[in-house]
Backbone as CSV, one residue per row, in Angstrom:
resi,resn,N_x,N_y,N_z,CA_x,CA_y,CA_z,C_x,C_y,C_z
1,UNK,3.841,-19.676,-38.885,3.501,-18.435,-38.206,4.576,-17.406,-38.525
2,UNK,3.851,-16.258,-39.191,5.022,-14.820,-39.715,5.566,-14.658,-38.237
3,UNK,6.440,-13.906,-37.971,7.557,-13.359,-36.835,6.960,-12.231,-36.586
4,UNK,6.351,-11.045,-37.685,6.241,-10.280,-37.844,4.844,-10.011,-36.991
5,UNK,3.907,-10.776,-37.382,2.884,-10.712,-36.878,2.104,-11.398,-35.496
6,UNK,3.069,-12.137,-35.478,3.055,-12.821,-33.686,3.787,-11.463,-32.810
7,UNK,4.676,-10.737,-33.673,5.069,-9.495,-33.174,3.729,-8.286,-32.731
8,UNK,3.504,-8.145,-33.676,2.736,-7.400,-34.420,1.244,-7.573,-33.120
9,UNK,1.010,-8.405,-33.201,-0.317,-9.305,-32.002,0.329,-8.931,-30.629
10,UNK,1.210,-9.640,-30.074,2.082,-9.390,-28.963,1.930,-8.175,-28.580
11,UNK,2.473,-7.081,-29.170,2.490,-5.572,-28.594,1.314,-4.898,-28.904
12,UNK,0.352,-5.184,-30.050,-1.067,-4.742,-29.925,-1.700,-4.850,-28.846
13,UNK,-1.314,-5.865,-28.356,-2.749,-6.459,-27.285,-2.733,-5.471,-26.260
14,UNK,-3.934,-5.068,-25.597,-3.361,-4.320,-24.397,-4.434,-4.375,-23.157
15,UNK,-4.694,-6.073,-23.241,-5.798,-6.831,-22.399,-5.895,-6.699,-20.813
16,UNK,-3.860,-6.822,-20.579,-3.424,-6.879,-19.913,-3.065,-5.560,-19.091
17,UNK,-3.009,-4.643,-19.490,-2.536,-3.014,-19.616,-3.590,-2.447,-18.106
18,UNK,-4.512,-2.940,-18.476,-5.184,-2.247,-16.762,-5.187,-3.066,-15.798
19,UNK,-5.029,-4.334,-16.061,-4.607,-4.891,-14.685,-3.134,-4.516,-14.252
20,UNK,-2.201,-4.430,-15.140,-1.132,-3.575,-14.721,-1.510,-2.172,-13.899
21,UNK,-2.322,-1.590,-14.140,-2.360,-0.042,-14.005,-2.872,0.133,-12.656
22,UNK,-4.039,-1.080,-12.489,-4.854,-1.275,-11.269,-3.625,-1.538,-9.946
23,UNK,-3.174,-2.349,-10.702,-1.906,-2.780,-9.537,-0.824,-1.971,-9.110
24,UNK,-0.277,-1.129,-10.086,0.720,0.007,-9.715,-0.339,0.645,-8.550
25,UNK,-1.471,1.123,-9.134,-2.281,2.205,-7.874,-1.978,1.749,-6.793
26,UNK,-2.864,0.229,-6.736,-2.784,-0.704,-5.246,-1.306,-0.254,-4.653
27,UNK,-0.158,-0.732,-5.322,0.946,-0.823,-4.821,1.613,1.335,-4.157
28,UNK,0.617,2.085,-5.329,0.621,2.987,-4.664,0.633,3.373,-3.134
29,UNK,-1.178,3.184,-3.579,-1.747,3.618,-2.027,-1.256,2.754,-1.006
30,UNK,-0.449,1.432,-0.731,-0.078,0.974,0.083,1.081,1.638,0.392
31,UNK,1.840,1.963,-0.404,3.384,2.818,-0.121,3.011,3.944,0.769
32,UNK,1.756,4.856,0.402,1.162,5.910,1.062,0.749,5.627,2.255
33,UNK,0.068,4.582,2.257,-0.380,3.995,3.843,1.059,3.588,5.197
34,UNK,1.623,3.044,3.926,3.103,2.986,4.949,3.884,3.822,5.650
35,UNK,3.661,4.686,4.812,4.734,6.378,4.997,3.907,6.529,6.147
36,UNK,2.530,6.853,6.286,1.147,7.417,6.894,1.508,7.096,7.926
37,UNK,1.234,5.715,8.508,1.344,4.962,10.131,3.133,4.929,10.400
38,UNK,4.039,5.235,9.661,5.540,5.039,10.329,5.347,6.879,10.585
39,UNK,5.038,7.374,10.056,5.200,8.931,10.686,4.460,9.181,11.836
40,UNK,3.102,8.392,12.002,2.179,8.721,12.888,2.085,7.855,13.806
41,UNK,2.575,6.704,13.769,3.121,5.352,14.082,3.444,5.993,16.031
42,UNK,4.599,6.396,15.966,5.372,7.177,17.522,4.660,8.094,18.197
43,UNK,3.855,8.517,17.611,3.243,9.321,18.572,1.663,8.696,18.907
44,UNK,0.906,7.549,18.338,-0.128,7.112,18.761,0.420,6.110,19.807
45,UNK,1.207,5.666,19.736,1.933,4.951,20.492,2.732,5.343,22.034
46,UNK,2.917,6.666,21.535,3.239,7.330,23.165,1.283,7.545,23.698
47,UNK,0.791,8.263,23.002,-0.853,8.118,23.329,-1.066,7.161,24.189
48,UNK,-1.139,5.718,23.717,-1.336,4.948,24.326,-1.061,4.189,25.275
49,UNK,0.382,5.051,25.421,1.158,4.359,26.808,0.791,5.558,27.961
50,UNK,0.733,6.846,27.847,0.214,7.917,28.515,-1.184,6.966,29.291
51,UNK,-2.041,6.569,28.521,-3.441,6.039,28.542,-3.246,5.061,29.745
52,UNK,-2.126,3.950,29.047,-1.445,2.766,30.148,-1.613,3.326,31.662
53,UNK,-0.115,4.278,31.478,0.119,4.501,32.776,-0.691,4.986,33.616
54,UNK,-1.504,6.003,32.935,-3.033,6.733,33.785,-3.684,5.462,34.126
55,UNK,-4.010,4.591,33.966,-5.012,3.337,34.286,-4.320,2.891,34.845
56,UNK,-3.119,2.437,34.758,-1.962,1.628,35.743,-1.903,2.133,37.214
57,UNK,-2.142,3.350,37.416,-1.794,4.067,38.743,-3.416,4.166,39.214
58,UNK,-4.466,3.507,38.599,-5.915,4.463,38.958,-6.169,2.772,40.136
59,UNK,-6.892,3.472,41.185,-7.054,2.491,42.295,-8.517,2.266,41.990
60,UNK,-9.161,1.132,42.446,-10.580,0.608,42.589,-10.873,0.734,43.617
């Protein structure tokens, strides 16, 4: 087997090239999703304790 051309094959191929590409995105939009809920994260969270305490104090 030439060096040259197991070379040559090796860096031609580019079978692999969109499952790479697919996966950077994925790994994208998850980075985006992360940022998303830690910014928005504190304040749905006071929401829901507001919500708490209103029901906590409501009599039957």
């Amino acid at each position: 087997m030439d060096g040259r051309s197991f070379a040559s094959r090796f860096f031609g191929d580019e079978s692999g090239a969109t499952a790479l590409e697919y996966s950077l995105i994925v790994a994208g939009i998850g980075l985006a999703m992360f940022g998303a809920t830690s910014l928005v994260g504190d304040a749905v969270v006071a929401i829901f304790q507001d919500i708490a305490a209103k029901l906590g104090s409501f009599e039957f």
